[in-house]
C-alpha positions as CSV (number, residue, x, y, z in Angstrom):
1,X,51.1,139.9,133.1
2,X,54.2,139.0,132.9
3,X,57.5,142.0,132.3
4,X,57.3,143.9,129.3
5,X,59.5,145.2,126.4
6,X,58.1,148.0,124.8
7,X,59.8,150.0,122.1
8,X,58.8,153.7,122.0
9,X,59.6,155.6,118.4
10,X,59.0,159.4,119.4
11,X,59.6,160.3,116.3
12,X,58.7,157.9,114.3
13,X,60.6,156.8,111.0
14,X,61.7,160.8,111.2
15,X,65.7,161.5,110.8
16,X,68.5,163.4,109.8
17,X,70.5,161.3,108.0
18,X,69.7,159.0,105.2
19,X,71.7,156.1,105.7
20,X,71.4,154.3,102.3
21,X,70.2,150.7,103.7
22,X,67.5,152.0,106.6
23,X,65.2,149.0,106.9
24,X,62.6,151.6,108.4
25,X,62.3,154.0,105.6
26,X,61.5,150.4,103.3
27,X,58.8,150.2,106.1
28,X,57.4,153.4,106.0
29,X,57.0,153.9,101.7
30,X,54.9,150.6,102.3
31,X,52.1,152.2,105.1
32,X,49.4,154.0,104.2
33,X,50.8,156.9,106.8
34,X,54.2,156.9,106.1
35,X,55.7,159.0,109.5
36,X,53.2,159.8,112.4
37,X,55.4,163.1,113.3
38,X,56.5,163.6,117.1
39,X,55.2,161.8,119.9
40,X,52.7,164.3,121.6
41,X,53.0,164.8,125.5
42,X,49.7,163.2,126.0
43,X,50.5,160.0,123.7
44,X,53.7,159.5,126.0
45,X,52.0,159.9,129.4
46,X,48.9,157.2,127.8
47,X,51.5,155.0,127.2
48,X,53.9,155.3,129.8
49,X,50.9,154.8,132.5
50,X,49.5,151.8,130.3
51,X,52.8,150.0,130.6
52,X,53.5,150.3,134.1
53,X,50.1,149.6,135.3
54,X,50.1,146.4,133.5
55,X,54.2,144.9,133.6
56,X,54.8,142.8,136.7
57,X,58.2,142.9,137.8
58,X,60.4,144.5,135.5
59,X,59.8,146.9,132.4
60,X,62.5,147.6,129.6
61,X,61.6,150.5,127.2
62,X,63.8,151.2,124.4
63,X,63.1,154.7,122.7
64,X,64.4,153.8,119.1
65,X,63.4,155.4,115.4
66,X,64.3,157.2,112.9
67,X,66.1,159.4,115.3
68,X,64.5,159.2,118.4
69,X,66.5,162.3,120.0
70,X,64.7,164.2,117.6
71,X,61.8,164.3,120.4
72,X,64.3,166.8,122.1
73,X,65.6,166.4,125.3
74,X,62.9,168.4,126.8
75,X,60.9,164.8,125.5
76,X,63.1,162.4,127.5
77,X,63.1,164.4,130.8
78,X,59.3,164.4,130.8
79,X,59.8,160.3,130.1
80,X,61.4,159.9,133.0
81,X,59.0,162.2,135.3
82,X,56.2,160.0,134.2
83,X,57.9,157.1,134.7
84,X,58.3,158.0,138.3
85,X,54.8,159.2,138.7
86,X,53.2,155.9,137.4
87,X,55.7,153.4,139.0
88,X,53.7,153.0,142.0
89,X,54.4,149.6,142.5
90,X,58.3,150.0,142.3
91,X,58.5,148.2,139.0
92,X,62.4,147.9,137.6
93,X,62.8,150.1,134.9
94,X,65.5,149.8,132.0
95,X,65.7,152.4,129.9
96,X,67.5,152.4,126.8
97,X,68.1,154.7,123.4
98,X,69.3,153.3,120.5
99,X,71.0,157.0,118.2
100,X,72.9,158.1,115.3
101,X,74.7,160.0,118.0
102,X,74.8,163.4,115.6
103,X,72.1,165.4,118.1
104,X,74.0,164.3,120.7
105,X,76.5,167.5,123.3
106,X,77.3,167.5,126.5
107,X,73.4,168.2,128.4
108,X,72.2,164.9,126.4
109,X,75.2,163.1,127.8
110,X,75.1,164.2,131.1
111,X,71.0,163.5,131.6
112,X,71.5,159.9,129.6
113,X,74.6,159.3,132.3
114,X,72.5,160.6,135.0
115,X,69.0,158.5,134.5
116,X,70.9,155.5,133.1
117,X,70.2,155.1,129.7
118,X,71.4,152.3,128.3
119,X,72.8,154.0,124.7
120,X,72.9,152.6,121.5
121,X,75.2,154.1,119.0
122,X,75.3,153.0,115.3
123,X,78.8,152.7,114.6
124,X,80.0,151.0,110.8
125,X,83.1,150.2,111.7
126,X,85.8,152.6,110.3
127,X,86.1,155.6,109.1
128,X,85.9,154.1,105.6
129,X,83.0,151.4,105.6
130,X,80.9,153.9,108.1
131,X,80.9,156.9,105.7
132,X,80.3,154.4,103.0
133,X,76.2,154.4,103.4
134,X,75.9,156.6,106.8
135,X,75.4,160.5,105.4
136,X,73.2,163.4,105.9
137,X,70.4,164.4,103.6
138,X,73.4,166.6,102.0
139,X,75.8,163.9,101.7
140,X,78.1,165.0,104.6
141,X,80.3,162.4,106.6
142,X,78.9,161.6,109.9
143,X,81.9,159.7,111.6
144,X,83.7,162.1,113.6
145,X,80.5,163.4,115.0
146,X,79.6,160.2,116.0
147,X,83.2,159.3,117.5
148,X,82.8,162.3,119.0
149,X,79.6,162.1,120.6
150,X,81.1,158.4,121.9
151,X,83.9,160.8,123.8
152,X,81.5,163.1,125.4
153,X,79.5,159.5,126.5
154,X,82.5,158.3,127.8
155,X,83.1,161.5,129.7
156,X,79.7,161.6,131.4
157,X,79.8,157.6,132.6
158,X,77.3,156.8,130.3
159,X,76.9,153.4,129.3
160,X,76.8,152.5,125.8
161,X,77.6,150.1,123.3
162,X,78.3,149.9,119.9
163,X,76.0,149.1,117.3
164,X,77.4,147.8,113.5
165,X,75.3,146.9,110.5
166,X,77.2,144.6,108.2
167,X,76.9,145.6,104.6
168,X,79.1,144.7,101.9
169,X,82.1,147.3,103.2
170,X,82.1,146.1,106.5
171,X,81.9,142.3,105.9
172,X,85.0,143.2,103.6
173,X,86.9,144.6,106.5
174,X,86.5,142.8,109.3
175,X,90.4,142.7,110.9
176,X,90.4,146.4,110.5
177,X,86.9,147.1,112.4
178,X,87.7,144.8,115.1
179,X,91.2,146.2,115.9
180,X,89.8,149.7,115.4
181,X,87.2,148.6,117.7
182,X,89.8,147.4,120.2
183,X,92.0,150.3,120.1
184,X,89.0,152.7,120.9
185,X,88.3,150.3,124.5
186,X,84.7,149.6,123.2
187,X,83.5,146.6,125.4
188,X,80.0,145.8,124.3
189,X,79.3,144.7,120.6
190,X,76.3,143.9,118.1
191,X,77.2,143.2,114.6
192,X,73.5,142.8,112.5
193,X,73.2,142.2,109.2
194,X,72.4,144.2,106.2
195,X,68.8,144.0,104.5
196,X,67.1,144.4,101.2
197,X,64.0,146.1,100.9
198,X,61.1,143.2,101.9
199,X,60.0,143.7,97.9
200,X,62.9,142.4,96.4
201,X,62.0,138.9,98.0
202,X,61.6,136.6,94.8
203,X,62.8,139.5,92.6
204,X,65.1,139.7,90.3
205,X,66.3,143.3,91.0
206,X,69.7,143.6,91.0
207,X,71.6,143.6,94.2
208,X,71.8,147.0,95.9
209,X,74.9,149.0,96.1
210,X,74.8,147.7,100.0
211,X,73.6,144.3,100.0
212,X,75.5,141.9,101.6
213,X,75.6,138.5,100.5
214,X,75.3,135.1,103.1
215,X,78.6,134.1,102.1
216,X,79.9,137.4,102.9
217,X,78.3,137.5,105.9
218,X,79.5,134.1,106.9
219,X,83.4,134.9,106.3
220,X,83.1,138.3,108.0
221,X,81.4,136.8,111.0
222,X,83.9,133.9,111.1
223,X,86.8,135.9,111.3
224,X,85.6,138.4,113.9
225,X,85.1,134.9,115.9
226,X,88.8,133.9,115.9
227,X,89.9,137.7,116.8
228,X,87.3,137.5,119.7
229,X,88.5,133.7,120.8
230,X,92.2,135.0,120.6
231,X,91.3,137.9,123.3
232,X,89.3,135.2,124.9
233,X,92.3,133.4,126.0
234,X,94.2,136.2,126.4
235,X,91.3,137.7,128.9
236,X,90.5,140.5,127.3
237,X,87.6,140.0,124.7
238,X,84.6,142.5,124.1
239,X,81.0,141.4,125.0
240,X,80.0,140.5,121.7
241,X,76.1,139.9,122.0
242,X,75.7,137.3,119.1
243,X,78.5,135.4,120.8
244,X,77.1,135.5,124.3
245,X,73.4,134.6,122.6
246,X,75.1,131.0,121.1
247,X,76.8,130.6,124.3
248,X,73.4,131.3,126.5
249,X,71.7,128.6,123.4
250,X,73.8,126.1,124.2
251,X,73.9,126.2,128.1
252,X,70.4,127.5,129.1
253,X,68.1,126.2,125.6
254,X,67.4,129.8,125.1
255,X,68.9,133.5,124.0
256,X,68.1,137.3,124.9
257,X,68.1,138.2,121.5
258,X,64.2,137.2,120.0
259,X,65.8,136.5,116.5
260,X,67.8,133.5,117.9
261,X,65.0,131.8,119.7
262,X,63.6,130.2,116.2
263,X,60.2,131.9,117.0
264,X,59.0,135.7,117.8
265,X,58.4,137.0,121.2
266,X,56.1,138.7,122.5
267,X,57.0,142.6,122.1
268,X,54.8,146.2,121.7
269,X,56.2,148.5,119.5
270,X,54.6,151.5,120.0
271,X,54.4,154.5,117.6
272,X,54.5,158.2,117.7
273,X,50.5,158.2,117.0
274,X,50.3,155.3,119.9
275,X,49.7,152.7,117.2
276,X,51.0,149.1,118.5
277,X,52.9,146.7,116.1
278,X,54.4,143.7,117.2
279,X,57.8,144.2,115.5
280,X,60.3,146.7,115.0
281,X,60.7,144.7,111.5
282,X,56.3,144.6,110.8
283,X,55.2,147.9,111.6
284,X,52.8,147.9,108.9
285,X,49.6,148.1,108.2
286,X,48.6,144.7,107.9
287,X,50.0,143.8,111.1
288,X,49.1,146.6,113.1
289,X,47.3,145.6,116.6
290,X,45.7,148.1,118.1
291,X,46.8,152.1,119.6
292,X,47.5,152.5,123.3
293,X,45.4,155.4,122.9
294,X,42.3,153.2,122.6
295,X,42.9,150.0,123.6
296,X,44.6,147.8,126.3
297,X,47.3,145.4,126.6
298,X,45.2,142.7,126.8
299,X,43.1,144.1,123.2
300,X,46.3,144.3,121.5
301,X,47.7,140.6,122.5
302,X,44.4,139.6,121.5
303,X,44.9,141.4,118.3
304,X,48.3,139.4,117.6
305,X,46.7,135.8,118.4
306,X,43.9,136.6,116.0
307,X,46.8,137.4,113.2
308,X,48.7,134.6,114.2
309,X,51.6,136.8,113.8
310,X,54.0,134.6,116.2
311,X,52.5,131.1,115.1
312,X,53.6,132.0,111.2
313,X,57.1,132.0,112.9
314,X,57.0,128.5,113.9
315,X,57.0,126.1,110.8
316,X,60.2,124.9,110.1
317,X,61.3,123.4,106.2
318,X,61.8,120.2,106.3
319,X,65.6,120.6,105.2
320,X,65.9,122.6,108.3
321,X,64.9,119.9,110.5
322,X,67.9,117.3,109.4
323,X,70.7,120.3,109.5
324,X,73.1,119.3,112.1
325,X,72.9,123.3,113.5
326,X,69.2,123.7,114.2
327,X,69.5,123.7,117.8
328,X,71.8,127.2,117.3
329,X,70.6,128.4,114.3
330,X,66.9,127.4,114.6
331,X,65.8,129.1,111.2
332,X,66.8,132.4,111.8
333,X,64.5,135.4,112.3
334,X,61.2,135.5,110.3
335,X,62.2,139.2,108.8
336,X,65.1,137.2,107.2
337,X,63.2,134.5,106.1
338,X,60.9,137.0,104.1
339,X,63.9,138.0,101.8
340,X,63.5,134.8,100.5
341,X,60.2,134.7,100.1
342,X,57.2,137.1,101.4
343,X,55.5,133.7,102.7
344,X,58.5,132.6,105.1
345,X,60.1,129.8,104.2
346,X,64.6,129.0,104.9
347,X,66.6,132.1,106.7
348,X,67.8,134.1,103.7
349,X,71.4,133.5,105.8
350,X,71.4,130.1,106.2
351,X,74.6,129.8,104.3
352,X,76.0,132.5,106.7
353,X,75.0,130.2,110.0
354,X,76.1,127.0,108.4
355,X,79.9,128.6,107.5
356,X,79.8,130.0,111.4
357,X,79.1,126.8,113.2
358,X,81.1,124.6,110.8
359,X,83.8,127.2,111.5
360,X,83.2,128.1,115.4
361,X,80.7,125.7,116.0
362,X,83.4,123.3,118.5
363,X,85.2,126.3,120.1
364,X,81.7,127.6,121.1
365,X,81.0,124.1,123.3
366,X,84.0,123.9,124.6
367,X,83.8,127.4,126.4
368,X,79.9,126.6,127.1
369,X,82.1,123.6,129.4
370,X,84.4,125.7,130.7
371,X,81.8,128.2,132.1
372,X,79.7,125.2,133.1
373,X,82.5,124.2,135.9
374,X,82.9,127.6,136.9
């Protein structure tokens, strides 16, 4: 077999904030168990052994949730003790955590510096559009104790980047995130996009207080393009993963992230009950393929041929297949497809990819050439 990503939520869709736009609490009102609680001792060492007995090569495991620190530290020390017990055949490990950064002092710092986390932190932008939608259950601010906990990561040598999801604030702001970014030395960027519950696909619902349109998407992305091209030349411009995917699309045919690829990949996402899904995005009922408790790696890709779920990511709409961007934008992923309809059909931001490319689409080749003679 070959390397594996697996996705671990120890905690399920659990958290302690209530961040007004969390794609996972949709997910979770629409399963028949809403939140499978902790992640037991027992599940963990099941599936850490499963995983490394099986991945050739490499292994990348990304705790995510809900809050996956919620666990408890205690949690993520035994992780890495069973990690080192079942890596008899001196697999290469990545671990990553992708936080809200609020359980986060100086112990968690120090053990996420010192077994090499890779750490996520959600980050809106400023002060302003982060507060916006990004509250505790009480409706407290959550910024300076993220900012914070990005000082005591800082502190430790942890590495970490910065993780932003666009809404309607942020795609309104995006000079004053970027330079904000910039002042606070932040190298390593994602922006994602806002969703909309799956259900409001073909609705006519009105927009949430959130939502964030494809043309607003496309202008906010646009701009943060020429801020990032102007540090380009200047030699000082932030890893900004969506970028370096285009740039990877256009040299090599093919990016890290799975949503740019035009298909889904092959991934285990694996719940605090050891139920397997094959997408952060479809954990849900009807696509559930098996539990590591009960079943093997090779039972639960069976499970995902017999639901076709990567084959209904293939088909492409015929207007896609004349659009001079394909080749970059490649239909998007099939999570944003579904907010046009349930059934798949044209990237709910095609508008968004068509401004970009228009927009950055001849800058993007040109430094694709320049690294090419490097």
């Amino acid at each position: 077999m070959p390397p594996v990503s697996l996705m671990i939520k120890p905690a399920s869709g659990l958290c302690n904030l209530r961040c007004r736009y969390c794609f996972y609490a949709d997910e979770m009102e629409n399963r028949s168990q809403p939140s499978c609680g902790i992640m037991s001792e027992e599940t963990l060492e099941t599936v850490l052994k499963k995983v490394l007995e099986t991945a050739e090569g490499f292994c990348s495991i990304c705790f995510q949730g809900g809050e996956p620190t919620l666990a408890g530290l205690p949690f993520f020390r035994r992780a890495v003790e069973l990690e080192r017990k079942y890596n008899v055949r001196g697999l290469s490990i990545q671990n990553a955590i992708q936080t809200n950064g609020m359980l986060l002092n100086e112990e968690w710092a120090a053990f996420l510096a010192e077994n090499q986390f890779l750490t996520g932190i959600s980050l809106d932008g400023t002060i302003h559009t982060h507060n916006a939608y990004r509250r505790t259950p009480e409706g407290q601010d959550t910024f300076i104790k993220v900012m914070d906990s990005i000082g005591l990561l800082e502190k430790h040598g942890a590495e970490y980047n910065i993780l932003t999801v666009v809404h309607n604030r942020c795609a309104a702001a995006p000079d004053k995130i970027y330079r904000y970014y910039q002042k606070q030395g932040f190298r390593y960027l994602q922006f994602i996009p806002c969703l909309d519950p799956l259900q409001t696909a073909n609705s006519t619902a009105a927009p949430r207080e959130y939502s964030l349109t494809p043309e607003a998407y496309g202008s906010f992305l646009c701009r943060i393009f020429d801020l990032w091209h102007d540090d380009l030349q200047a030699g000082r411009q932030p890893y900004i993963r969506q970028f370096e995917n285009y740039l990877a699309l256009i040299a090599e045919g093919r990016a890290e992230s799975c949503d740019m690829n035009g298909c889904c990949s092959i991934q285990y996402v694996a719940e605090a009950d050891g139920s397997v899904y094959p997408c952060d995005f479809f954990s849900l009922d009807e696509y559930r393929l098996g539990s590591l408790l009960e079943n093997s790696f090779a039972e639960i890709d069976a499970k995902r041929q017999e639901i076709q779920f990567i084959q209904k990511s293939l088909p492409l709409p015929e207007e896609c297949k004349c659009c001079p961007y394909l080749s970059l934008c490649r239909n998007g992923c099939m999570r944003h497809r579904m907010m046009n309809s349930q059934d798949g059909g044209k990237d709910y931001f095609c508008r968004s990819w068509q401004m970009f490319f228009a927009h950055c689409g001849s800058r993007l080749e040109e430094i694709s050439r320049i690294i090419a003679k490097k």
